[in-house]
Backbone as CSV, one residue per row, in Angstrom:
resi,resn,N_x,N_y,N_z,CA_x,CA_y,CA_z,C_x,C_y,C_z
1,UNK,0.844,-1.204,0.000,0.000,0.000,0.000,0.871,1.242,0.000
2,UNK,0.610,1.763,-0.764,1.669,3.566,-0.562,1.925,3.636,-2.140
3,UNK,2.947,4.261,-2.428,3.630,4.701,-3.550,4.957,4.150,-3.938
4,UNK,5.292,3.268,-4.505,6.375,2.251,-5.259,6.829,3.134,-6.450
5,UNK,8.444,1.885,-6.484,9.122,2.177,-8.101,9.550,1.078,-8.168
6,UNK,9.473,0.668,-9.380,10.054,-0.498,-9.829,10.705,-0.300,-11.202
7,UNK,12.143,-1.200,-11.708,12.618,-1.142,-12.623,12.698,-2.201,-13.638
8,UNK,11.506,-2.271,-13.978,11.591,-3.768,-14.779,12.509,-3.717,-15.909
9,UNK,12.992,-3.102,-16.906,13.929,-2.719,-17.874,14.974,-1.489,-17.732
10,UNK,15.977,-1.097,-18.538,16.667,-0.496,-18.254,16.302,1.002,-18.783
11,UNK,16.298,1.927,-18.070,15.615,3.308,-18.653,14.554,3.470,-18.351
12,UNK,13.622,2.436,-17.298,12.289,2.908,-17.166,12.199,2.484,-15.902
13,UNK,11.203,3.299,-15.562,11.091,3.403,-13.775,9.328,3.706,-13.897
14,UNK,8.819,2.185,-13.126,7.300,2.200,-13.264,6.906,2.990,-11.948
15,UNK,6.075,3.811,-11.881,5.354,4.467,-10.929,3.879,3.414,-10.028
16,UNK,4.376,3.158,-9.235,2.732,2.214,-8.946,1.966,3.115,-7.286
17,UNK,0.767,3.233,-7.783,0.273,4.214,-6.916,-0.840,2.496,-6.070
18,UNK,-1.439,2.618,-4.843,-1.780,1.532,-4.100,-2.270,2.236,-2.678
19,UNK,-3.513,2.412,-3.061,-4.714,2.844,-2.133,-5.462,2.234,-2.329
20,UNK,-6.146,1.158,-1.434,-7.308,0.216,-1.289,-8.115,1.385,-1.218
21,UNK,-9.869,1.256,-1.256,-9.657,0.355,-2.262,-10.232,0.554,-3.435
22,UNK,-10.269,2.410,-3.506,-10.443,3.319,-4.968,-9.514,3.781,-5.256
23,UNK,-8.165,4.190,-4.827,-7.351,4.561,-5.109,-7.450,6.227,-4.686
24,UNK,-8.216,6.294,-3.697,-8.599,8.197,-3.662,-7.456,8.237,-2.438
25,UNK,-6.610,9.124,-2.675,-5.236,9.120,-1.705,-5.502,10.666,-0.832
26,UNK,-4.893,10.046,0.324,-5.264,10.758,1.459,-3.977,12.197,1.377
27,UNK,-4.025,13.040,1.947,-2.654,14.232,1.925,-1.534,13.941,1.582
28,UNK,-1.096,13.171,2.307,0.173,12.371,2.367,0.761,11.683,1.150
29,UNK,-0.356,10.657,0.591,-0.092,10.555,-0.417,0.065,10.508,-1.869
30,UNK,-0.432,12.096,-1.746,-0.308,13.026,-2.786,1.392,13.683,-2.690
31,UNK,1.694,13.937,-1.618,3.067,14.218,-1.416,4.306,13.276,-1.663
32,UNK,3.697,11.980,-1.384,4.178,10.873,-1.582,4.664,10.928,-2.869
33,UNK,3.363,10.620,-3.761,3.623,10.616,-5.118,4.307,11.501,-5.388
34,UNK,4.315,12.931,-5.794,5.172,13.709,-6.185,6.639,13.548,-5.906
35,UNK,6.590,12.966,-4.889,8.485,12.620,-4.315,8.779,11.955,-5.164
36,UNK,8.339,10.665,-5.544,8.168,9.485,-5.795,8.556,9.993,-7.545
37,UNK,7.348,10.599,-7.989,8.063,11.169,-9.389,9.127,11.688,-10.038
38,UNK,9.170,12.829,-8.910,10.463,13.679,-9.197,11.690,13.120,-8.772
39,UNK,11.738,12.197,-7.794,12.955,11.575,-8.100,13.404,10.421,-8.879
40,UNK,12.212,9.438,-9.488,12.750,8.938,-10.655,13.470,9.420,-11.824
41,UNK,12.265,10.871,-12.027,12.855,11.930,-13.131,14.475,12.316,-13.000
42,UNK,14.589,12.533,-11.683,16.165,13.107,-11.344,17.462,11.675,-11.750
43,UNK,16.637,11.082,-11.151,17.541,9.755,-11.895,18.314,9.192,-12.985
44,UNK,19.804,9.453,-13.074,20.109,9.771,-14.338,20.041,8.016,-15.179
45,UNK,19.596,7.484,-14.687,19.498,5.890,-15.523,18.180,5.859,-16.045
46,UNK,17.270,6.709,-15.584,15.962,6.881,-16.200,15.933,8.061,-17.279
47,UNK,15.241,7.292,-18.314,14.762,7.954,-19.441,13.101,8.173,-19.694
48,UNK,12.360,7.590,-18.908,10.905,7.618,-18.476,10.085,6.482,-18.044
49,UNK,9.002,7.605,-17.395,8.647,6.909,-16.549,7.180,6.293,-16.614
50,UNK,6.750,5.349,-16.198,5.273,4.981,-16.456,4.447,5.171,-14.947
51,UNK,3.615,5.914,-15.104,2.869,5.943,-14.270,1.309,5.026,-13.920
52,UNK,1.355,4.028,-13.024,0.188,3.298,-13.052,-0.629,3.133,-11.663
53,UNK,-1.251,2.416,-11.458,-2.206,1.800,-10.293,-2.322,0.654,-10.013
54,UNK,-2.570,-0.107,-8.717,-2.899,-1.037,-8.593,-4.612,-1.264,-8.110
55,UNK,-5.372,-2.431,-8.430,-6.760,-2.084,-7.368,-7.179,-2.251,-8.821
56,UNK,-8.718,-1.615,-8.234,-9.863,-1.223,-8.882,-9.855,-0.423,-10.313
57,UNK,-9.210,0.812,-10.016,-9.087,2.211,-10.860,-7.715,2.627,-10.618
58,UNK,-7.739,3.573,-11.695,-6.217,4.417,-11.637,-6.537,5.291,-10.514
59,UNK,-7.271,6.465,-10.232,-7.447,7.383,-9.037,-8.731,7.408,-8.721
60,UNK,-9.017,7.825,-8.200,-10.656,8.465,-7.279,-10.583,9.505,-6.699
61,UNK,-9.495,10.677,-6.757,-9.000,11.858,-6.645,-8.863,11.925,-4.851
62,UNK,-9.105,12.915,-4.227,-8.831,13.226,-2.718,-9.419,12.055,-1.833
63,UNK,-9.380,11.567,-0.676,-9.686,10.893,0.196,-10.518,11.835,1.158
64,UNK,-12.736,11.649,0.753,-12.745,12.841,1.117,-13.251,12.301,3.158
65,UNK,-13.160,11.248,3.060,-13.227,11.080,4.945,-12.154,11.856,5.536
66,UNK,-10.939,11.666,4.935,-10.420,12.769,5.802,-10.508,14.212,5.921
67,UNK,-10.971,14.645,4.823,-11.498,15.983,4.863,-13.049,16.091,5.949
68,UNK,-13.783,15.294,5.384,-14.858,15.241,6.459,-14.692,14.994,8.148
69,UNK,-13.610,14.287,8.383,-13.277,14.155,9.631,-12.400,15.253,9.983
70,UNK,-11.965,16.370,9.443,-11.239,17.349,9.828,-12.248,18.484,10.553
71,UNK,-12.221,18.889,11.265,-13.043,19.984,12.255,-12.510,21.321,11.290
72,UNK,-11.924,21.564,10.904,-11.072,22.558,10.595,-10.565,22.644,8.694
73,UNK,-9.729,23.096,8.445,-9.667,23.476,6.754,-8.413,22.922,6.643
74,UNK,-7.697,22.595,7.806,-6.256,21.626,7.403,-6.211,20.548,6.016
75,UNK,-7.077,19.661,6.288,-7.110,18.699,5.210,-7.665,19.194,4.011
76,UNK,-8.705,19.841,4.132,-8.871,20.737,2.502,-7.263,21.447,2.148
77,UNK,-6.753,22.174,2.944,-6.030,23.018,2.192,-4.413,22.088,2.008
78,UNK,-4.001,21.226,2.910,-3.945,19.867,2.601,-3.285,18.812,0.951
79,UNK,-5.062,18.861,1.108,-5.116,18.101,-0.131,-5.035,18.659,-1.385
80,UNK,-5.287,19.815,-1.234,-5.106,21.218,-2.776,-3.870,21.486,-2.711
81,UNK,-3.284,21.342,-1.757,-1.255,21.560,-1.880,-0.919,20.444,-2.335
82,UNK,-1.311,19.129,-1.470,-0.740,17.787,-2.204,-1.210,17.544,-3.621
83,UNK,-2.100,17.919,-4.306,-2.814,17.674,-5.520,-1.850,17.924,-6.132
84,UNK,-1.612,19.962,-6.032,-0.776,20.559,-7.103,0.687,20.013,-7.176
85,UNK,1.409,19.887,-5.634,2.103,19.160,-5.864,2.909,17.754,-6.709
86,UNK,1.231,17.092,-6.617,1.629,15.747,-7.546,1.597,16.281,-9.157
87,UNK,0.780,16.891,-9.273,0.011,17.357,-10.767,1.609,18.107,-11.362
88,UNK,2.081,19.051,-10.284,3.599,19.670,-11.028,4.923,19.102,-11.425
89,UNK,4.527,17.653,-10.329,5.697,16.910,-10.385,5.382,16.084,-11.579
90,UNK,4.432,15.360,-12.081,4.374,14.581,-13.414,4.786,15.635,-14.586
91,UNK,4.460,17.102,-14.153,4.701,17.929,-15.295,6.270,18.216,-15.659
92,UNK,6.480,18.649,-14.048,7.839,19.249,-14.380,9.191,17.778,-14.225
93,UNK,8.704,16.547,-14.629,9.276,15.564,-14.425,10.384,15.568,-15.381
94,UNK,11.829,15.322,-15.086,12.600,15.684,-16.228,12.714,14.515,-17.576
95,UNK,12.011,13.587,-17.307,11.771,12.950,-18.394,10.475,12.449,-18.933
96,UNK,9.924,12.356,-19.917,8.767,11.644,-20.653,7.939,10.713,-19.434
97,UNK,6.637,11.166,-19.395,5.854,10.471,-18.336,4.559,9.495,-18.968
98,UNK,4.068,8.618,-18.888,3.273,7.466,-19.629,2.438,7.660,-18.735
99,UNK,1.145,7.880,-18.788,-0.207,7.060,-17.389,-0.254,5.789,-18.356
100,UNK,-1.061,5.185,-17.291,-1.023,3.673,-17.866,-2.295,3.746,-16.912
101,UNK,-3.859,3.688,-17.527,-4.898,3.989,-16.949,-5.882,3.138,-17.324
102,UNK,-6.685,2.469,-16.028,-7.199,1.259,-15.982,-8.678,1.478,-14.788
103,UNK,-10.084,1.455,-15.259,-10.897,1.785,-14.538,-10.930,3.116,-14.492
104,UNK,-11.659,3.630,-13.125,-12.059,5.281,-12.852,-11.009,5.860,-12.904
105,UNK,-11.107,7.238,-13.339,-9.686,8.021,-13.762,-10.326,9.426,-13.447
106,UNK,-10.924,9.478,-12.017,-11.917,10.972,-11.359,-10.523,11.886,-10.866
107,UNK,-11.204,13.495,-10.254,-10.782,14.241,-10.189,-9.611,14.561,-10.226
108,UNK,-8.416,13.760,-9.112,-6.791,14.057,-9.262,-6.018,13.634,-10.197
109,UNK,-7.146,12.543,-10.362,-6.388,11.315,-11.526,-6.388,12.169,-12.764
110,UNK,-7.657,13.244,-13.212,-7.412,14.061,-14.270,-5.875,14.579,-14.480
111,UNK,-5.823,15.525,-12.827,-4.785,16.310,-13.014,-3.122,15.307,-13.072
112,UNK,-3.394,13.992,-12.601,-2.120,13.328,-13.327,-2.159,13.367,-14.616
113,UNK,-2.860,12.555,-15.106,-2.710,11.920,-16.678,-2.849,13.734,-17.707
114,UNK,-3.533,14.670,-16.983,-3.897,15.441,-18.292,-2.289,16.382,-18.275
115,UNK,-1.381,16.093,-17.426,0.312,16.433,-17.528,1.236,15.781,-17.477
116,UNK,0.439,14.503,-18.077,1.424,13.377,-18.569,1.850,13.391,-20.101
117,UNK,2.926,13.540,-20.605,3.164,13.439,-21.940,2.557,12.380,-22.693
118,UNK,2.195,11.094,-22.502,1.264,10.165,-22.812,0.288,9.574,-22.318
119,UNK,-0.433,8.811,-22.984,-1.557,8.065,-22.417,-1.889,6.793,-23.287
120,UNK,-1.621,5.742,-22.438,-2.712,4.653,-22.783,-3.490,4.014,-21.774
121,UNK,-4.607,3.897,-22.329,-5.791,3.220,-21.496,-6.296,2.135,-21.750
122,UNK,-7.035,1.184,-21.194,-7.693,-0.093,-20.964,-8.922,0.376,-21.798
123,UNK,-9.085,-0.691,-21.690,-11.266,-0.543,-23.123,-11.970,-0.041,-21.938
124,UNK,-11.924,-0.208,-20.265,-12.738,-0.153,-19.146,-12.324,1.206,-18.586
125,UNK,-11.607,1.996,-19.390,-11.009,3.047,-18.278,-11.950,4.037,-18.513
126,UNK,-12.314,4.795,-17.415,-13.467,6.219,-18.176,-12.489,7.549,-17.042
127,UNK,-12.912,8.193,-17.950,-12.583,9.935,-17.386,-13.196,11.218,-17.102
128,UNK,-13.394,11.355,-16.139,-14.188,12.533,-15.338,-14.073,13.301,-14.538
129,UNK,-14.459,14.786,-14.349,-14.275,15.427,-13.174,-15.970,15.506,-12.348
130,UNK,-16.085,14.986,-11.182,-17.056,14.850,-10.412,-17.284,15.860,-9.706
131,UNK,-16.116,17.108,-9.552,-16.062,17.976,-8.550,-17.521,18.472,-7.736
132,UNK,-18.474,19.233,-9.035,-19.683,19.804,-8.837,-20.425,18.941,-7.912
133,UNK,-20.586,17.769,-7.652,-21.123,16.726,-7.009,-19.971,16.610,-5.735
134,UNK,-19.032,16.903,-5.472,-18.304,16.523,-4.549,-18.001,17.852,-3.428
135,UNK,-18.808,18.522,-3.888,-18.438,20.128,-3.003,-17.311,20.582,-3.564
136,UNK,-16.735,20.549,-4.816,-15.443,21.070,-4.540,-14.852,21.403,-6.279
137,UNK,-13.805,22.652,-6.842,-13.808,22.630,-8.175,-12.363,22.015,-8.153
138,UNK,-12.073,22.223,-9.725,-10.678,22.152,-9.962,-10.435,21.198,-11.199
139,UNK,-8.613,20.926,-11.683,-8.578,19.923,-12.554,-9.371,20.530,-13.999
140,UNK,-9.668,21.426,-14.162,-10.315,21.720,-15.727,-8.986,22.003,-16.522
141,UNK,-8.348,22.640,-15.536,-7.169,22.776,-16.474,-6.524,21.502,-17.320
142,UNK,-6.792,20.489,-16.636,-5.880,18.958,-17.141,-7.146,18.606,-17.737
143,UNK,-7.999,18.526,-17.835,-9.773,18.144,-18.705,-9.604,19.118,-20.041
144,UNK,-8.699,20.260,-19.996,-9.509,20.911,-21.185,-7.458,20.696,-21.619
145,UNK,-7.069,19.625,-21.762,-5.976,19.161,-22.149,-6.319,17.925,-22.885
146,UNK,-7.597,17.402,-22.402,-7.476,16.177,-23.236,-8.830,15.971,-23.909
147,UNK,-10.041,17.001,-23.679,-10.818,17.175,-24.820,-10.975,18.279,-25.081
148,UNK,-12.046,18.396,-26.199,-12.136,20.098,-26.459,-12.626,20.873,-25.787
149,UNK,-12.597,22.526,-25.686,-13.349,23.242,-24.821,-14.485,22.969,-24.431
150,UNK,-15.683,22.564,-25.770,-17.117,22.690,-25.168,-17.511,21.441,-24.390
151,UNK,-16.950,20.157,-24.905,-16.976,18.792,-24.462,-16.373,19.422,-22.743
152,UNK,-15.310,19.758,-22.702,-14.658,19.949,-21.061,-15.817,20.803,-20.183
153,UNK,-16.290,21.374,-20.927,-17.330,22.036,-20.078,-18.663,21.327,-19.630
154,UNK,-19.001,20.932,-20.870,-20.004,19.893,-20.385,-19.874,18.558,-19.485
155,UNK,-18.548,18.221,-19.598,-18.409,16.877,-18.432,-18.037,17.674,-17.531
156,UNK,-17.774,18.923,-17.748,-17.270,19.469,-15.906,-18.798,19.774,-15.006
157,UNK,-19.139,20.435,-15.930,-21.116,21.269,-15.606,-22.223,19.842,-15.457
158,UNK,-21.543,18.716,-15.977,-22.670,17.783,-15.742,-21.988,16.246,-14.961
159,UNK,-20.600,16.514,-14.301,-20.388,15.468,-13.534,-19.814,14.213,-14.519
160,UNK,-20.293,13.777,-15.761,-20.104,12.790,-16.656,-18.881,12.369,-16.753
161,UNK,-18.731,10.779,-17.307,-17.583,10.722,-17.567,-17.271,10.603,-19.626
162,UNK,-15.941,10.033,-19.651,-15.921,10.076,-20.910,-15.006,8.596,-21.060
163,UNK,-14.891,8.086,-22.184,-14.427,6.794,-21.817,-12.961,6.830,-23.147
164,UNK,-12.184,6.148,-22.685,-10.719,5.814,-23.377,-11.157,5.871,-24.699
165,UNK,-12.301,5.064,-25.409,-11.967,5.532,-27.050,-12.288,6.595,-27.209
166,UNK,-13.427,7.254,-26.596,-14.000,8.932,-26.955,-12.713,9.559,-27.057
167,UNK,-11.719,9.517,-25.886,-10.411,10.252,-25.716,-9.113,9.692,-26.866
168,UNK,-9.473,8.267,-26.824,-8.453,8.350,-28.432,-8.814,9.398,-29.687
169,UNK,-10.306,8.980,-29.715,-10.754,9.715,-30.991,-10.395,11.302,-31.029
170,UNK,-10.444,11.901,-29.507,-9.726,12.870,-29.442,-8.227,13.258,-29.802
171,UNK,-7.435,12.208,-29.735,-6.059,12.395,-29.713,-5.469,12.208,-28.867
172,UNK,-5.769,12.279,-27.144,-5.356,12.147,-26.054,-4.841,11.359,-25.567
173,UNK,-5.279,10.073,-25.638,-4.713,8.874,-25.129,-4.252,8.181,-26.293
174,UNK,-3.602,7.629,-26.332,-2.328,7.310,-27.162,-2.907,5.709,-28.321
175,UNK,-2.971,5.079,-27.101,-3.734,3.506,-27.665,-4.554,2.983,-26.465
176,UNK,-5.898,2.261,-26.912,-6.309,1.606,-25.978,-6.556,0.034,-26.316
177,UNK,-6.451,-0.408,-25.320,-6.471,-1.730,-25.108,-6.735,-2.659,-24.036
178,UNK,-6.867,-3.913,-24.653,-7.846,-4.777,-23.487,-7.013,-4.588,-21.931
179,UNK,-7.655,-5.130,-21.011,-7.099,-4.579,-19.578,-5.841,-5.741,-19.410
180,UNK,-5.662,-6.827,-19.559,-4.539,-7.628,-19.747,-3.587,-6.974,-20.358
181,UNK,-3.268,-5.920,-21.604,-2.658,-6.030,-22.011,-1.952,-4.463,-22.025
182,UNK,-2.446,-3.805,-21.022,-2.369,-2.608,-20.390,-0.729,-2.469,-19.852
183,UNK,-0.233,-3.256,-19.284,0.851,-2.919,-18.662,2.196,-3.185,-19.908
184,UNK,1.701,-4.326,-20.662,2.881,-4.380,-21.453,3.033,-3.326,-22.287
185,UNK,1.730,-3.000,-22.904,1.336,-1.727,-23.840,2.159,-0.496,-23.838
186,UNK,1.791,-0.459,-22.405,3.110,0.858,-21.558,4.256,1.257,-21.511
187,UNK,4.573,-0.213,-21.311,5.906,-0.656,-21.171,7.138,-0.621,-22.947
188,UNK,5.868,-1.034,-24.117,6.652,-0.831,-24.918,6.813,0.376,-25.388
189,UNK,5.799,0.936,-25.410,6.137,2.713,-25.062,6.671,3.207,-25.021
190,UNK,7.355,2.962,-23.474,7.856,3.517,-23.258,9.411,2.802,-23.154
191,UNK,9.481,1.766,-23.574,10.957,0.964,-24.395,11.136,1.879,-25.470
192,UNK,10.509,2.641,-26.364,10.842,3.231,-27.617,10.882,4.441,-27.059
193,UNK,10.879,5.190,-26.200,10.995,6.785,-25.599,12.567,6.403,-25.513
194,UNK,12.426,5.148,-24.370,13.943,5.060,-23.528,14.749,4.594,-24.168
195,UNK,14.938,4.177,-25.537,15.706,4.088,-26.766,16.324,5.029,-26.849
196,UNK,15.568,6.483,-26.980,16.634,7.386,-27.257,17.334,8.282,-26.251
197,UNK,18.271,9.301,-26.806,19.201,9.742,-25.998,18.845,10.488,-24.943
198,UNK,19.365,10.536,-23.383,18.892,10.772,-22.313,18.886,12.139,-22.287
199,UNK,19.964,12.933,-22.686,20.627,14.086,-22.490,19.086,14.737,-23.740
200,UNK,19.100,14.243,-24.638,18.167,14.637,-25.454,16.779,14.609,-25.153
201,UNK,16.414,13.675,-24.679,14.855,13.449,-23.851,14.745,14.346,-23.086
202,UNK,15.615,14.574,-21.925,15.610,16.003,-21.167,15.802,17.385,-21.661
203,UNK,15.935,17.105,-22.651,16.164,18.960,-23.201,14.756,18.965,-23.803
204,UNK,14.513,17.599,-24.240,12.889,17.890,-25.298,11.791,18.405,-24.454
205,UNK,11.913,17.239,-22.980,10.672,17.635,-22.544,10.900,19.097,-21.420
206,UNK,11.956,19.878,-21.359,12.509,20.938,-20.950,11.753,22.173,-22.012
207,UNK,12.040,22.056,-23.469,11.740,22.493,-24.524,10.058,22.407,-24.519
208,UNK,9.618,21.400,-24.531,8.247,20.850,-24.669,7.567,22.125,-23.720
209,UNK,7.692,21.766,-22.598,6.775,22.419,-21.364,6.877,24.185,-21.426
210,UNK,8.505,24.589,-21.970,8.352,25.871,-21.854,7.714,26.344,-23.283
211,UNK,7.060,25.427,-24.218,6.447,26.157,-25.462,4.896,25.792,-25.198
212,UNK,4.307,25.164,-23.970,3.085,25.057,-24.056,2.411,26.017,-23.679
213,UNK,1.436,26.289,-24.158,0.226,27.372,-24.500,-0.068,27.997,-23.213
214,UNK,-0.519,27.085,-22.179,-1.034,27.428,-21.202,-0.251,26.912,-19.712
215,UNK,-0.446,28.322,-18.952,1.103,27.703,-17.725,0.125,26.541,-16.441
216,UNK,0.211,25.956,-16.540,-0.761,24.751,-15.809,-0.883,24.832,-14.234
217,UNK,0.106,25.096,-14.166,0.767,25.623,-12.758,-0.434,26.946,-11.892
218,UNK,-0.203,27.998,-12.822,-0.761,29.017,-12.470,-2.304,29.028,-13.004
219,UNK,-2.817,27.900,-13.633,-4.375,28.088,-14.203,-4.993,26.979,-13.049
220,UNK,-3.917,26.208,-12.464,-4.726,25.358,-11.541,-5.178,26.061,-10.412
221,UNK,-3.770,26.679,-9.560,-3.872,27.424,-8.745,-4.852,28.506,-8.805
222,UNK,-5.023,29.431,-10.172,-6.409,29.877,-9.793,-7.974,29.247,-9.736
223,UNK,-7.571,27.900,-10.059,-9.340,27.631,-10.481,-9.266,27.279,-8.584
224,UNK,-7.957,26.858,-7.757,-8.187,26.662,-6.151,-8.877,27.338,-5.625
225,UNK,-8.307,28.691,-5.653,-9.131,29.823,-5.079,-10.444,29.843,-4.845
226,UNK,-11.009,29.329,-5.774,-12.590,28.745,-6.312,-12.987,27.709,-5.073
227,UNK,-12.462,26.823,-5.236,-12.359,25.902,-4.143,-12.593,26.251,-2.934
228,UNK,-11.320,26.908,-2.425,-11.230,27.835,-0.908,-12.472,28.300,-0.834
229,UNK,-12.764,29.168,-1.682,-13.942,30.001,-1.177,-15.091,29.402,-0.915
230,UNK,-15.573,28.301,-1.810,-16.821,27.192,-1.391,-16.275,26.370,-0.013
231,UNK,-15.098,26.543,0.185,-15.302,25.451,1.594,-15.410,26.531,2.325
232,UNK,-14.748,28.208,2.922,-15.149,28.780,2.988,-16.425,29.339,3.684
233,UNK,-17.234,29.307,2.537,-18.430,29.720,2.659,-20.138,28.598,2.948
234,UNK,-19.156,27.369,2.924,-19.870,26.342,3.812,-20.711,25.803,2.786
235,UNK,-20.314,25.617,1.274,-21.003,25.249,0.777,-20.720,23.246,0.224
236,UNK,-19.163,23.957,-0.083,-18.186,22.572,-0.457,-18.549,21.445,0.554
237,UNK,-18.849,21.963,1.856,-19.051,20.619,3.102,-20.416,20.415,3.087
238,UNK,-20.999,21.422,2.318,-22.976,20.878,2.579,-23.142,19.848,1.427
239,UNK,-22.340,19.719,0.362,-22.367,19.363,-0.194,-21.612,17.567,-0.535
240,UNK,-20.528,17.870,0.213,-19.794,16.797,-0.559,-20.447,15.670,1.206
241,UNK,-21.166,16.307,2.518,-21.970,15.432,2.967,-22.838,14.929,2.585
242,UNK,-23.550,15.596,1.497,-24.946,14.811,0.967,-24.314,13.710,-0.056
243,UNK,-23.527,13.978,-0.444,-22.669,13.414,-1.623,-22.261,12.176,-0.823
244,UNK,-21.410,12.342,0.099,-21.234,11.081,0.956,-22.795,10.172,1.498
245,UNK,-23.767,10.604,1.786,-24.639,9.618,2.401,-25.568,8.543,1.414
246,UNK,-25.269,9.482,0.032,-26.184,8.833,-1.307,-25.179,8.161,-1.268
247,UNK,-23.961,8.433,-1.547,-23.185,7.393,-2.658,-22.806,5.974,-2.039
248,UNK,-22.606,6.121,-0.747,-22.576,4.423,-0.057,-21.236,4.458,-0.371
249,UNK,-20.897,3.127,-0.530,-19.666,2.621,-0.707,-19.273,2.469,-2.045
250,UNK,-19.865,3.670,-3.008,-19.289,2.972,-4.260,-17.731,4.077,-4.880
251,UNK,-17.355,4.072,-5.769,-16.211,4.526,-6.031,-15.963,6.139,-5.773
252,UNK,-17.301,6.663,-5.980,-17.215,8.038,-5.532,-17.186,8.390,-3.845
253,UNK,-17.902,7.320,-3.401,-18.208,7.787,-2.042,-16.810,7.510,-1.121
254,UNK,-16.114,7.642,-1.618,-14.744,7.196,-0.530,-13.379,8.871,-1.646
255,UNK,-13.553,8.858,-3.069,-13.119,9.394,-3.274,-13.899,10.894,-4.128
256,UNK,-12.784,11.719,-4.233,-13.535,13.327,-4.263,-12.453,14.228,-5.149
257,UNK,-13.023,14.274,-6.165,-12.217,15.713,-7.442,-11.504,16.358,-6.676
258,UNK,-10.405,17.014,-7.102,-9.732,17.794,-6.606,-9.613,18.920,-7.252
């Protein structure tokens, strides 16, 4: 349980994330992860990295019992530091990053995969931001990365998800394929990234990030603000309680958009 690396080949360093039993990770290990990234990236034997899950789903975004069990705004404010944290570290990772995405792929899980340089997904994987339903915003920035504006708006404004081929057909995810065959998929992937030259991979994706359109960093951080102010103003907790008593035990009700 926690946040792993493993080196099954030479040049690649698998990321395995392991939260029973949605994968919705508590403060910690959102911080976790980000360590966990950025120092594979720093790693000069790594040429990239695959990012995956074990369980059910790839994420289920925040762990929102602990926010609910907090008396106080610690764990909200918390989990919006650990988010961005993880979300900057897949970005600013110094080498080529893979999700490798299998089942629910809700709120944080957006903000991994939508600042991951690749994507492949399983036939079962779907993608969504739940926030509006969870008391809480965020993550549009990594949603309006991997479909188009009006589509991002409408799965943000209506909770929905979207599923791995919709997002191929988009361009986004790379290849999809049956759930068996998910990890090798990844793996050769990212065998043909880590083929080439290291010194060169790091200047690309150095190059890459400082020519993208939009600074991710600073569009997340403002959609937070948003956030703050609904927990705030007592709306984010009226909400993501009702949200908790419908949903029971199913994948949402343990995890929460970020």
């Amino acid at each position: 349980m926690g946040v792993s690396t493993a080196s099954p080949e030479k040049g690649i360093a698998v990321v395995t994330v392991d939260f029973p039993p949605v994968n919705a990770l508590p403060v910690q290990g959102w911080y976790d992860l980000a360590d966990t990234v950025t120092a594979a990236g720093r790693d000069p034997g790594v040429r990239c990295v695959v990012l995956t899950a074990a369980g059910r789903g790839f994420n289920a975004g925040v762990d929102i019992k602990e926010i609910q069990h907090d008396t106080g705004h610690t764990a909200l404010i918390g989990a919006n530091h650990g988010c961005a944290a993880a979300f900057s570290a897949v970005y600013d990772c110094e080498v080529p990053v893979i999700a490798a995405v299998h089942g629910h792929c809700l709120g944080g899980g957006i903000g991994l995969v939508g600042n991951a340089d690749a994507i492949v997904a399983s036939e079962d994987a779907t993608f969504g931001l739940p926030e509006l339903d969870r008391g809480a915003l965020g993550a549009a920035t990594h949603l309006a990365r991997l479909v188009p504006q009006h589509l991002m708006r409408t799965l943000y404004f209506t909770s929905r998800t979207a599923t791995a081929g919709e997002l191929h057909r988009h361009g986004s995810v790379w290849q999809v394929v049956k759930r068996d065959q998910l990890h090798d998929t990844a793996l050769a992937l990212a065998r043909e990234i880590a083929a080439k030259d290291g010194t060169l991979l790091r200047l690309a994706k150095a190059a890459l990030n400082g020519i993208d359109p939009v600074d991710v960093r600073r569009s997340y951080r403002y959609e937070q603000g948003f956030t703050f102010e609904a927990g705030l103003g007592g709306v984010g907790a009226r909400v993501r309680n009702t949200f908790g008593r419908d949903a029971g035990s199913s994948v949402g009700g343990k995890g929460e958009a970020s």
